[in-house]
C-alpha positions, 0 to 999 in steps of 0.5 A: 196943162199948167206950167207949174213944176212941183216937187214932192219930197217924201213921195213914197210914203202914205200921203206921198205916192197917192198925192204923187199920183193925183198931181201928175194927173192934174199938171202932167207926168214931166211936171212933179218932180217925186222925190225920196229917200228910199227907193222909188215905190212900186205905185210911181215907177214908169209915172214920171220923173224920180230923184233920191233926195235927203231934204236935210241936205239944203245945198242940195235941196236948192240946187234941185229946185234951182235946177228943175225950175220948181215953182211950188214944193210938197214936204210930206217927209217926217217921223210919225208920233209912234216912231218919233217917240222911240228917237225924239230928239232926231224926230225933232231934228228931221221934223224941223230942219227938214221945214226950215230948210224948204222954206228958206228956198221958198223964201230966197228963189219965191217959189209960188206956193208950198205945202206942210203937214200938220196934225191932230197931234198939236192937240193934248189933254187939255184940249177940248176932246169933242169938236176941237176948235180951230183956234183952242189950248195946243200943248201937244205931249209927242214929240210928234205933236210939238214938232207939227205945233213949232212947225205951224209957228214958223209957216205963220211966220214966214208967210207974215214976215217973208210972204211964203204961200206956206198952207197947211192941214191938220191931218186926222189919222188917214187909212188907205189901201195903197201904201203903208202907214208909217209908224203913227197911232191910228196905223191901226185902222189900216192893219185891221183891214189887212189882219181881216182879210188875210186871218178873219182876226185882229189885235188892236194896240187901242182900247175897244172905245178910244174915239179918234178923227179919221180919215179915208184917203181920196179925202185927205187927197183932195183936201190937199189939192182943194187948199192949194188950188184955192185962190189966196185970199181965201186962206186966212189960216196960216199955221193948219187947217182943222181937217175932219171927215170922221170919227169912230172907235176900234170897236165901231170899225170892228162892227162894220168890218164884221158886215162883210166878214162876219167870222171876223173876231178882235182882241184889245192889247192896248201898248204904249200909243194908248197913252198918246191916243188919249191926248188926243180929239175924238171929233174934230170941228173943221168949220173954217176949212168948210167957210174958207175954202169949201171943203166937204168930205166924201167918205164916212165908216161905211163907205170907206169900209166897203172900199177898203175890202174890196181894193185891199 
C-alpha cells in the first residue's frame, strides 16, 4: 500500500462514490478521506472514514488537510449544466471558489497531486461538432461551460506559475447504475434504463437524433486513476484532457435497450437542455490522452447496455 492520503471532496455524488470506492481498493480504506456535504451515501458507509465538508469554507478545508496529513485531493464538487442554468450566478460562485480554494492549499501545504473535472460543456456551436480536437474554438454558452473553461485556465496556470500537479479530464456525459446523475444534459442516458426497466416506456427531453459523447462509468473510472497514476512527465496537457469512449443518439440507445426489452417504447419531449446539447460535440477526438498517457476504453453501446439492465 502506498502512503498516499487522499481526500475526496463531492464524494456522494455520480463520480464521487464509485471514484471513492476504487481508491480505497488501490490505497486502502483509512487512507481516502470521503468527504460531502450530504449525508454519507448508502454505497460508502462502513468503507472508510467520512467527514461533512462545505468546500467554500477554506479555513476549514485547510485545517482538514493540515489535520489528516493529506498529499493529494479529488474536487468533484460542482453544479451540473441543467442546474447551473436555473441559478447561474451561484453555479459560477460555487464552481469557481470551490477550484481556488483547493488549489490555494494545494499550493501553500504542496500537496502532491490534485484532480478537477472538466467537461464536453467548455465546447460550443463554433466548435467543430465531429472529433473536437484537443486544442480548438472553446466559447462554451452555460454557465456550466465557462465555469469548466475559466477553471482549465486557472490549473494551467497554477501548475506553470506555482508547480501545483493540477490533471484534468473532459468528461463526456457519464451513465451508471450506482448513484444518480446530478442535474446534467446527457441524465437522460441513465433514466432511460431505469424508465425501461421499471415501466417498458421512456420520454426523452432530447431529440431522437442529437449525437452527444458518452461514457460508461468503469471507464470514466479508470481514466481518472490512469491520468493520476501516470508519471508527470507524460502529462503535457495541463488545462483537460479530451476523454471519449462513445457516441450515440436517444434514438441509437432506444434501439439497443429494445434488444433486451423488446416491448420497450420512446417518445421525444425535447426541453429546455435541447438547446444546450446542440452547443455541444457529437464525437469527441481523444488522441492525446490515448499518446500521452495510454488511455483506451473498454466499453461501447452494447456492451454497457447489456451491463446497465443487468446491474440496475
Amino acid at each position: 500500500m502506498k502512503k498516499d492520503k487522499i481526500l475526496v471532496i463531492g464524494a456522494c455524488g455520480q463520480i464521487g462514490v464509485e471514484l471513492t470506492l476504487a481508491l480505497r481498493k488501490m490505497y486502502g480504506d483509512a487512507n481516502v478521506l470521503a468527504s460531502d456535504l450530504r449525508e454519507e451515501h448508502e454505497l460508502l458507509k462502513g468503507t472508510g472514514p467520512y467527514v461533512s465538508l462545505d468546500v467554500m469554507n477554506k479555513e476549514m478545508l485547510h485545517v482538514l488537510v493540515i489535520r489528516h496529513n493529506i498529499t493529494q485531493i479529488y474536487l468533484l464538487a460542482a453544479i451540473l449544466s441543467a442546474t447551473g442554468e436555473k441559478n447561474p450566478l451561484l453555479a459560477w460562485h460555487i464552481n469557481m471558489q470551490s477550484l481556488l480554494n483547493v488549489l490555494d492549499i494545494a499550493k501553500e501545504e504542496n500537496i502532491d497531486k490534485v484532480y478537477w473535472p472538466s467537461s464536453i460543456a467548455v465546447f460550443g456551436p463554433n466548435s467543430p461538432m465531429q472529433d473536437t480536437p484537443q486544442h480548438t474554438i472553446i466559447e462554451p454558452t452555460t454557465i456550466y461551460g465557462i465555469s469548466k473553461f475559466a477553471g482549465e485556465r486557472w490549473c494551467e496556470y497554477y501548475n506553470h506559475r506555482y508547480g501545483v500537479d493540477v490533471r484534468s479530464l473532459r468528461y463526456p456525459g457519464l451513465i451508471s447504475y450506482k448513484s444518480a446523475p446530478g442535474g446534467g444534459t446527457t441524465d437522460y442516458a441513465v433514466e432511460i434504463f431505469h424508465e425501461a426497466k421499471e415501466h417498458k416506456t421512456y420520454t426523452s427531453f432530447l431529440s431522437e437524433n442529437t449525437y452527444l459523447p458518452m461514457m460508461y462509468m468503469p471507464d470514466a473510472i479508470r481514466a481518472t486513476i490512469e491520468l493520476m497514476e501516470a508519471d508527470a512527465s507524460r502529462i503535457s496537457v495541463r488545462s483537460a484532457y479530451n476523454l471519449s469512449g462513445m457516441s450515440f443518439s436517444p434514438k441509437e440507445i432506444a434501439a439497443e435497450i429494445k434488444k433486451h426489452i423488446p416491448e420497450f417504447t420512446i417518445s421525444y419531449e425535447p426541453d429546455y437542455r435541447q438547446q444546450i446539447a446542440d452547443g455541444w460535440p457529437n464525437s469527441m477526438d481523444d488522441g492525446q490522452a490515448r499518446a500521452d498517457w495510454g488511455w483506451k476504453h473498454e466499453y461501447d453501446l452494447e456492451k454497457m447496455t447489456a451491463d446497465m439492465l443487468k446491474n440496475i
